[in-house]
C-alpha positions as CSV (number, residue, x, y, z in Angstrom):
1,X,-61.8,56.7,29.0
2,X,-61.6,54.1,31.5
3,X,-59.6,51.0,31.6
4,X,-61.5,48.6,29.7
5,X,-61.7,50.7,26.9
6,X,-58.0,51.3,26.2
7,X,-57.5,47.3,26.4
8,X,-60.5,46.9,23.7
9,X,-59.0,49.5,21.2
10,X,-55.2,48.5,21.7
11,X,-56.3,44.6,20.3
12,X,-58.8,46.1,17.5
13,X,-55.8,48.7,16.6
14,X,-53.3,45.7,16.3
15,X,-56.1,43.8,14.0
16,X,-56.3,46.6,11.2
17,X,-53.0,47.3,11.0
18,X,-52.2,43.5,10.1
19,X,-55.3,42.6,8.0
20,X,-53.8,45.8,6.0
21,X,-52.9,44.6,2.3
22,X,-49.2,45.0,1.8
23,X,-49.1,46.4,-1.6
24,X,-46.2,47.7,-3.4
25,X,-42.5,46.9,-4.5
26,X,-42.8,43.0,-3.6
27,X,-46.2,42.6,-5.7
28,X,-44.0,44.4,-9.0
29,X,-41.5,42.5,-8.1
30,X,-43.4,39.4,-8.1
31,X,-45.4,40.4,-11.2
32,X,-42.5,40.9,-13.7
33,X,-40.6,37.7,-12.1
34,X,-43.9,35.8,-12.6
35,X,-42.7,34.3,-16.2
36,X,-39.5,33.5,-14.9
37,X,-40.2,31.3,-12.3
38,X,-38.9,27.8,-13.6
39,X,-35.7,29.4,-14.9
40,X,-35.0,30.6,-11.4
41,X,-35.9,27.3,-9.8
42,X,-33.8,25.5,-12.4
43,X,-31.0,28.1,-11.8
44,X,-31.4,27.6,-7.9
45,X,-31.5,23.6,-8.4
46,X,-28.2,23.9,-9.9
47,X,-26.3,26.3,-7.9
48,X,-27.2,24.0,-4.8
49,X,-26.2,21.0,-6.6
50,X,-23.0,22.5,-7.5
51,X,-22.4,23.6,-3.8
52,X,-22.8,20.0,-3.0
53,X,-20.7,18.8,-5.2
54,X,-18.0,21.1,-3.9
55,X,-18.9,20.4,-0.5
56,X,-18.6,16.8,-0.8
57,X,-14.9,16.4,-2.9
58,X,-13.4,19.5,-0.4
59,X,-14.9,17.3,2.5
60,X,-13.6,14.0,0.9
61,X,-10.1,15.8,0.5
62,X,-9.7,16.6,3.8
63,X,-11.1,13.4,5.6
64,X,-7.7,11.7,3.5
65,X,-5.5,14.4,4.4
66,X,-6.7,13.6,8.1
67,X,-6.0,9.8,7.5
68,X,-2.6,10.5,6.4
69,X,-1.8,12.5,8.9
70,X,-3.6,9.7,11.8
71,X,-1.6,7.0,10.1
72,X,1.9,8.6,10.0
73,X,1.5,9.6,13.7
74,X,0.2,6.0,14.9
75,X,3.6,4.8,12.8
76,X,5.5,7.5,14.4
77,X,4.1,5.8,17.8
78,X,4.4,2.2,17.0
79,X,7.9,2.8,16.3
80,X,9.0,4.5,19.2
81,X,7.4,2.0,21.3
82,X,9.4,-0.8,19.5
83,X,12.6,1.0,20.3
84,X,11.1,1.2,23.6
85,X,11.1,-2.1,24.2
86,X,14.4,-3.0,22.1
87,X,16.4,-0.8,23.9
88,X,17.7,-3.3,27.0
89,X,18.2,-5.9,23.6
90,X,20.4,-3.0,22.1
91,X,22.4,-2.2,24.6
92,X,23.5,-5.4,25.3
93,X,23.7,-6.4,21.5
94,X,26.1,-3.1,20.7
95,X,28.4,-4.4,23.2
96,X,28.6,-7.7,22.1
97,X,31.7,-9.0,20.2
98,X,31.6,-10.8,17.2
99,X,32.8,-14.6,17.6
100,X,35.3,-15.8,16.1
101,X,35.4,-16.6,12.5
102,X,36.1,-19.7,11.6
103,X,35.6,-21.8,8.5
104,X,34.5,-24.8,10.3
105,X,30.3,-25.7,9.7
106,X,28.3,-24.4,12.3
107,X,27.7,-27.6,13.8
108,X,31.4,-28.5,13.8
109,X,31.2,-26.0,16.8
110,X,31.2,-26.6,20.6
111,X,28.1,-25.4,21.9
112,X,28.9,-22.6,23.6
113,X,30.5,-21.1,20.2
114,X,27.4,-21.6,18.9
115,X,25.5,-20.2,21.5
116,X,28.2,-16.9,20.9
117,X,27.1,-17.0,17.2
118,X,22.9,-17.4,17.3
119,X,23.4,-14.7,19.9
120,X,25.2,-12.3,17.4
121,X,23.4,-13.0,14.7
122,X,19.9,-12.1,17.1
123,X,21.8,-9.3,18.8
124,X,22.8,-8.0,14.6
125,X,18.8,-8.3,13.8
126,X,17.5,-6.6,16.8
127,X,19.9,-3.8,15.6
128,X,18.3,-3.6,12.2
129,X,14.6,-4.0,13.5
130,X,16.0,-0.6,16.0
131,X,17.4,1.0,13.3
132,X,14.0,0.2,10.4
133,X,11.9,1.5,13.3
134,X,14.1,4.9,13.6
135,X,13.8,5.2,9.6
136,X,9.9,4.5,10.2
137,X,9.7,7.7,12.7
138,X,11.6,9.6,10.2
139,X,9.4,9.1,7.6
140,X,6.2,9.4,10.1
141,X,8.2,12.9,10.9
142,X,8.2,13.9,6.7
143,X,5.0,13.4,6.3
144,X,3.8,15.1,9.4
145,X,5.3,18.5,8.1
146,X,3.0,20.9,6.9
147,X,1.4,20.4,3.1
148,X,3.6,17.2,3.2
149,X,-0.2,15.2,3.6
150,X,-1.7,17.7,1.3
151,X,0.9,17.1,-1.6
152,X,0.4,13.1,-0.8
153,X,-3.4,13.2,-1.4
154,X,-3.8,15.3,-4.1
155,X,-1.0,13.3,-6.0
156,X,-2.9,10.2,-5.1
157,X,-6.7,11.3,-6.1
158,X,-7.1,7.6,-7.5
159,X,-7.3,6.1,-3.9
């Protein structure tokens, strides 16, 4: 046997063995599933619609759970860079001493007493805008704990 004929058998070899008929178990299987076919597709058509389903409300959930947690940290960061830039304001507002009271109108007063007063008074409200922004990164803080964003969503399902 030369060559050529061992590369003419291999291909005719490989040609009977997959024109063979595959008969057995998966042609009885098919057989006595046969009459059963649209309550399996109809079985099928609901199992994947229920997958969906759950797919879409898990992946719903967590998409807000990752807003939650996005907008508490940009808070968190907005409000430390307002301290940021209050702090020169705060330090010199802390140290300030509160004018004088007087029961006198404020324009019955020289000028430079009420230049003392606006100046408290805008010293007083850059201490309360420092001290909403510390309450702000607390409360960024709370909600950043773990299952804090969770508990928010889920109580919340209506938004």
């Amino acid at each position: 046997m030369d060559s050529r004929d061992a590369a003419n058998e291999l291909p005719q070899r490989l040609a009977i063995s997959l024109e063979a008929p595959v008969v057995g178990v998966m042609d009885r299987v098919l057989t006595a599933v046969k009459p059963y076919r649209e309550f399996i597709v109809l079985i099928a058509a609901l199992a994947g619609a229920g997958i969906g389903l759950h797919d879409y409300f898990i992946t719903r959930l967590e998409v807000r759970v990752l807003n939650c947690r996005s907008l508490a940290q940009i808070q968190a960061l907005e409000s430390r860079m307002e301290m940021e830039s209050l702090r020169p304001q705060v330090a010199r507002a802390l140290v300030m001493q509160p004018p004088p009271l007087t029961k006198a109108p404020l324009q019955n007063l020289t000028s430079e007493e009420q230049v003392a007063v606006e100046d408290y008074i805008q010293g007083q409200g850059i201490i309360k805008r420092n001290h909403s922004a510390s309450n702000a990164i607390e409360e960024a803080r709370a909600r950043l704990k773990p299952g804090k964003c969770e508990a928010l969503v889920k109580e919340n399902k209506d938004t």
